[in-house]
C-alpha positions as CSV (number, residue, x, y, z in Angstrom):
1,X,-23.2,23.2,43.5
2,X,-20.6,26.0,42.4
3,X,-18.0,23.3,42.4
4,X,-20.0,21.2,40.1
5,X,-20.8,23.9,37.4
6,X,-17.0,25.2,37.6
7,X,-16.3,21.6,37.0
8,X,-19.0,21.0,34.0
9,X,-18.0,24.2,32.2
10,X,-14.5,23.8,32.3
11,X,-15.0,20.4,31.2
12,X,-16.9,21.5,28.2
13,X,-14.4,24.2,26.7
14,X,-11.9,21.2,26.9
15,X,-13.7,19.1,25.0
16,X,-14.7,22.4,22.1
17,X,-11.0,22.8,21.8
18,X,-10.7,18.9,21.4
19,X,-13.3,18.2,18.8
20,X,-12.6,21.7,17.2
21,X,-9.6,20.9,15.6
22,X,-9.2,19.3,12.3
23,X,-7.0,16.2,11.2
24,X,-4.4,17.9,9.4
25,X,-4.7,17.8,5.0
26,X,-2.2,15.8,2.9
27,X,-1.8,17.9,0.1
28,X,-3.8,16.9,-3.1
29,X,-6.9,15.2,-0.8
30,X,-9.8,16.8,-0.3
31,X,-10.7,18.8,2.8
32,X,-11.8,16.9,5.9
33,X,-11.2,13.3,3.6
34,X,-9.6,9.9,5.0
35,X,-9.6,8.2,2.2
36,X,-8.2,4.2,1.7
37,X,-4.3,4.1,0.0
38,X,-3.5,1.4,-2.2
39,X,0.1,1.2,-2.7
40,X,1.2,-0.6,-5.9
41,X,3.1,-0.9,-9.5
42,X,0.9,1.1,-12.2
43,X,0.4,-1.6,-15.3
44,X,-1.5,0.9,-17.4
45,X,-2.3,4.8,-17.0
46,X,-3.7,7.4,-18.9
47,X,-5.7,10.6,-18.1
48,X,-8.3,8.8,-17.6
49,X,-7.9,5.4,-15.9
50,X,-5.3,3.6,-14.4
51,X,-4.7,0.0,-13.6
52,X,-2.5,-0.7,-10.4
53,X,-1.0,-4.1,-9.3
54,X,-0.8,-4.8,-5.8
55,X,1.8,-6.4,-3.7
56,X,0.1,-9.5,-3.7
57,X,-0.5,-9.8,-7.2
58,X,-4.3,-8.4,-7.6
59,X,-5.2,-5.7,-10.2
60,X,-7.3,-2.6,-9.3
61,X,-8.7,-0.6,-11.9
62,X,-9.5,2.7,-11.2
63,X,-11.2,5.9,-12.9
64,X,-9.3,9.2,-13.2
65,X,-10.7,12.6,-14.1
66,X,-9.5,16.3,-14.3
67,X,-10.3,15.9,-10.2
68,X,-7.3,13.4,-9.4
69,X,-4.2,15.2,-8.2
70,X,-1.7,13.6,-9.6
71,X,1.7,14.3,-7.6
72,X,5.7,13.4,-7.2
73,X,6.8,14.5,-3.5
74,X,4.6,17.9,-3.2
75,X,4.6,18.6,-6.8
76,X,1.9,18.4,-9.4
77,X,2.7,16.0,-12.5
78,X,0.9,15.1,-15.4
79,X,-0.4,11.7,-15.8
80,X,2.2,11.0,-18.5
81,X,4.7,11.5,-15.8
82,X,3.7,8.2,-14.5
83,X,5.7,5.6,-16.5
84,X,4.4,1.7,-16.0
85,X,6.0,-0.3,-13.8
86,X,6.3,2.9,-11.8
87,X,5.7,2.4,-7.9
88,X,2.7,4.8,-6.9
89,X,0.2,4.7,-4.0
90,X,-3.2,5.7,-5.3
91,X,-5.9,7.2,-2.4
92,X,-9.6,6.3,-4.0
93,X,-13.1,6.1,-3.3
94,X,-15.5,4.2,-4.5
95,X,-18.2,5.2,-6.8
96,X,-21.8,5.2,-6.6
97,X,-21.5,2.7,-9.8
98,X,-19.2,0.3,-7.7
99,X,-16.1,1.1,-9.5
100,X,-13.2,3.2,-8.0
101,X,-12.2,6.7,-8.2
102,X,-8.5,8.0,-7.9
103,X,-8.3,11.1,-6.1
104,X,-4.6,11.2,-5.5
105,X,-2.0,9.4,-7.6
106,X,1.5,10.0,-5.2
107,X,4.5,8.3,-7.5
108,X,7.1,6.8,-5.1
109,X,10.7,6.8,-5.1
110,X,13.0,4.5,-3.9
111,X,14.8,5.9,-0.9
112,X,19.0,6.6,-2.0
């Protein structure tokens, strides 16, 4: 009996320091978020929306507000830092209206 509640406790502060931690942040997402990245060429952006085409030729439209980080590397840019035909990668949710909301907008660079 002693064995089995040595065995059930230690087996519980395992699994407290296992579901205690948290994933670790990318900068510019909201705490405790996985959200969906949807990596593309920007075709149109503004302060407030941006249009992205896909690798396979689809367009995604999505909604930008004073919330979406908008970021080169770690560092914070403004959304006229984002030239079209620039490669970005755009982490979004969806709206309760059904359209999409950028929360991070992560220009790319090609590797030299």
């Amino acid at each position: 009996m002693r064995t089995l509640l040595l065995a059930l406790t230690l087996a519980g502060g395992l699994m407290g320091q296992y579901y205690g931690t948290k994933p670790e942040r990318r900068m510019g997402a909201p705490e405790g978020s996985m959200l969906p990245a949807f990596p593309g060429t920007a075709r149109s952006v503004s302060a407030k929306a941006l249009t992205l085409e896909l690798h396979d030729g689809n367009e995604m439209h999505f909604t930008c507000s004073k919330k979406t980080a908008w970021l080169d590397g770690e560092k914070k840019i403004k959304p006229q830092d984002v030239k079209e035909g620039a490669m970005v990668v755009v982490e979004g949710k969806k709206a309760p209206d059904g359209t999409m909301d950028a929360v991070v907008v992560r220009l790319q660079r090609e590797k030299e």
